[in-house]
N, C-alpha and C positions, 0 to 999 in steps of 0.2 A: 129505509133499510137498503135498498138497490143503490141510491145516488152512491158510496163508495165505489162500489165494479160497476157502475156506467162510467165515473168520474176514471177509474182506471183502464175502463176499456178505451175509451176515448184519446188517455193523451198515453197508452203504451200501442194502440193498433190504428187507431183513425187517423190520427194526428200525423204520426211518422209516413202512411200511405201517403195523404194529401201532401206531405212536404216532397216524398221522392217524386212525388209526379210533379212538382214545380223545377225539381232543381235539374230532373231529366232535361228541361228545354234550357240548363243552362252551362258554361264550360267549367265549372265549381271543382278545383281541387282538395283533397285532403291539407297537403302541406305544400303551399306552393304563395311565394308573394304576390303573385300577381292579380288584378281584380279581377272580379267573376265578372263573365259577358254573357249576354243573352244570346243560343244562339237557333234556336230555335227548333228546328226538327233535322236538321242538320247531325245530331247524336243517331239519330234514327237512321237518318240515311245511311251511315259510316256502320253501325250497327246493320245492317240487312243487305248491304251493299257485297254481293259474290263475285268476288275475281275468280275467273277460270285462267288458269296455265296449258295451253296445249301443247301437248310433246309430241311431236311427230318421233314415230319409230324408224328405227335407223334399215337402212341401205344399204345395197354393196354395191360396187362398181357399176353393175349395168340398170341399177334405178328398182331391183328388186326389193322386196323386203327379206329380212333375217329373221328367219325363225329359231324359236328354240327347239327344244328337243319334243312337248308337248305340241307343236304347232301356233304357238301363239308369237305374235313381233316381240321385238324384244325393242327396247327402249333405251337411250344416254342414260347412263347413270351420272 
C-alpha cells in the first residue's frame, strides 16, 4: 500500500536532492553547447567569495574631510 508514495517520494524529492548535489560540483548549463566539466568546489568558492569595495570619503584641499550637514563624510558618488 505505501510502495506508490515511497516510489513517489523518492524519484520527486530524493532523487532531484542527490542529483543537485552532483551537478553543484560541476560547470553544467541550461542551454549552452559546450561539454560540462568537473570543476569541483570551485562553484562554492565563487559563490561565498566577498569582494569589498572601499571608498575613501572625499577631501578638501587641505586633506580634511567634508561633512555633510548631519556630520557624517560624505562620499564620490
Amino acid at each position: 500500500m505505501a510502495s506508490p508514495a515511497i516510489l513517489l517520494i523518492v524519484m520527486f524529492l530524493i532523487l532531484p536532492f542527490f542529483m543537485a548535489f552532483g551537478l553543484a560540483f560541476t560547470n553544467q548549463r541550461l542551454v549552452s553547447p559546450n561539454p560540462t566539466e568537473f570543476v569541483g568546489i570551485r562553484n562554492f568558492e565563487r559563490m561565498l567569495g566577498l569582494n569589498v569595495l572601499l571608498v575613501q570619503p572625499e577631501r578638501n584641499d587641505q586633506g580634511s574631510l567634508i561633512l555633510d550637514q548631519q556630520g557624517q563624510p560624505t562620499y564620490p558618488r
